[in-house]
N, C-alpha and C positions, 0 to 999 in steps of 0.2 A: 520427571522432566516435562515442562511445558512447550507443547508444539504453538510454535507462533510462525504466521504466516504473515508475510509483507508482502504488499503491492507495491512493486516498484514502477508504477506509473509515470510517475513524475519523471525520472529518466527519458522517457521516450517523448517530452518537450524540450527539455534544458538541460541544461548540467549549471546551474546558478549555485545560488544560496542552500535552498530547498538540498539541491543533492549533497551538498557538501556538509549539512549536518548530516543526512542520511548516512553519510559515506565514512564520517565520522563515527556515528555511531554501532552502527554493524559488527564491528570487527570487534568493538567491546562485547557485545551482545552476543557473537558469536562464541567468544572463548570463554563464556561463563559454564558452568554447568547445568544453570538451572532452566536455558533455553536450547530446543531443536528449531533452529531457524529454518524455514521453508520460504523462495521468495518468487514470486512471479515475475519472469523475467520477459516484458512488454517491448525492451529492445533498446541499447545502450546501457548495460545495468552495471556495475562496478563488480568484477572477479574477487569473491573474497574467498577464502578461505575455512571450510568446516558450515557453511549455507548451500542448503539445494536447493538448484532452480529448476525451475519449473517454464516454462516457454508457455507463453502466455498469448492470445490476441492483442492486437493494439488498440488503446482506448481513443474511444468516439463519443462525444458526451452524447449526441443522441441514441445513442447505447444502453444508455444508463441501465433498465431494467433487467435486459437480456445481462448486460454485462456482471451486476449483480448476482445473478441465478448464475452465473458458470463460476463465480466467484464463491458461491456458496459451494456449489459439486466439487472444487478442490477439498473446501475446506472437509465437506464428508468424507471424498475417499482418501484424505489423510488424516482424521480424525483429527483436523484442528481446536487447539483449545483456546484460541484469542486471535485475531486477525486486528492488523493494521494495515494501513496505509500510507506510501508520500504523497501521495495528495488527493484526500475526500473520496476514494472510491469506496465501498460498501458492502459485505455481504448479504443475504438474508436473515438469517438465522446466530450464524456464529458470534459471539461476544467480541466486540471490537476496542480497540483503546483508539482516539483520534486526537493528532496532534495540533493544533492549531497556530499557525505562523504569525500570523499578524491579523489586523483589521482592517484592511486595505478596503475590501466590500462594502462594511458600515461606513468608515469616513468618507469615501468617494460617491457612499450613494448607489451603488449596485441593485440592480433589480433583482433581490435577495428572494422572488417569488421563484429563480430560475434551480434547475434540482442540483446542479453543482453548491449552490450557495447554502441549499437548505440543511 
């Protein structure tokens, strides 16, 4: 069974678009057998059913580093095998899948030097 870890970040801006695939997709993800869902839970996070959370800080992009590195210490002391995120946060080390929403940054010209962008 693959332990995968979600940052549910993006909950604790919105509850838009962004969470409602999220929220959509979990519950599949949940009742498969081939994932242990682990989800950091940053604050507003949708109650599913067969995921453990994890209670999390709340994210600060000038954070980014530190936030990073505690994101990495979950993933060792539960021996994450893949971490993702709802929106661009990062671990160090651990193998990530990133989902990418749109291109909102590039068409509008985003100062894509900033670490959320990169």
């Amino acid at each position: 069974m693959i332990k995968l870890l979600v940052d549910g970040v993006f909950y604790q801006f919105a509850n838009t678009g962004i969470a409602r695939v999220w929220k959509s997709m979990l519950p599949i993800l949940a009742e498969t057998d081939e994932f242990e869902i682990y989800f950091l839970d940053r604050g507003n996070a949708p109650k599913i059913p067969k995921i453990k959370y994890i209670p999390f800080p709340t994210h600060r992009a000038a954070d980014g580093p530190a936030d990073s590195k505690l994101i990495q210490e979950v993933c060792d002391h539960y021996k994450i095998d893949i971490f993702t995120s709802t929106y661009y946060t990062t671990p160090l080390q651990t193998p990530m899948v990133l989902m990418i929403y749109d291109m909102i940054p590039e068409l509008f010209n985003f100062d894509l030097k900033q670490r959320m962008w990169m």
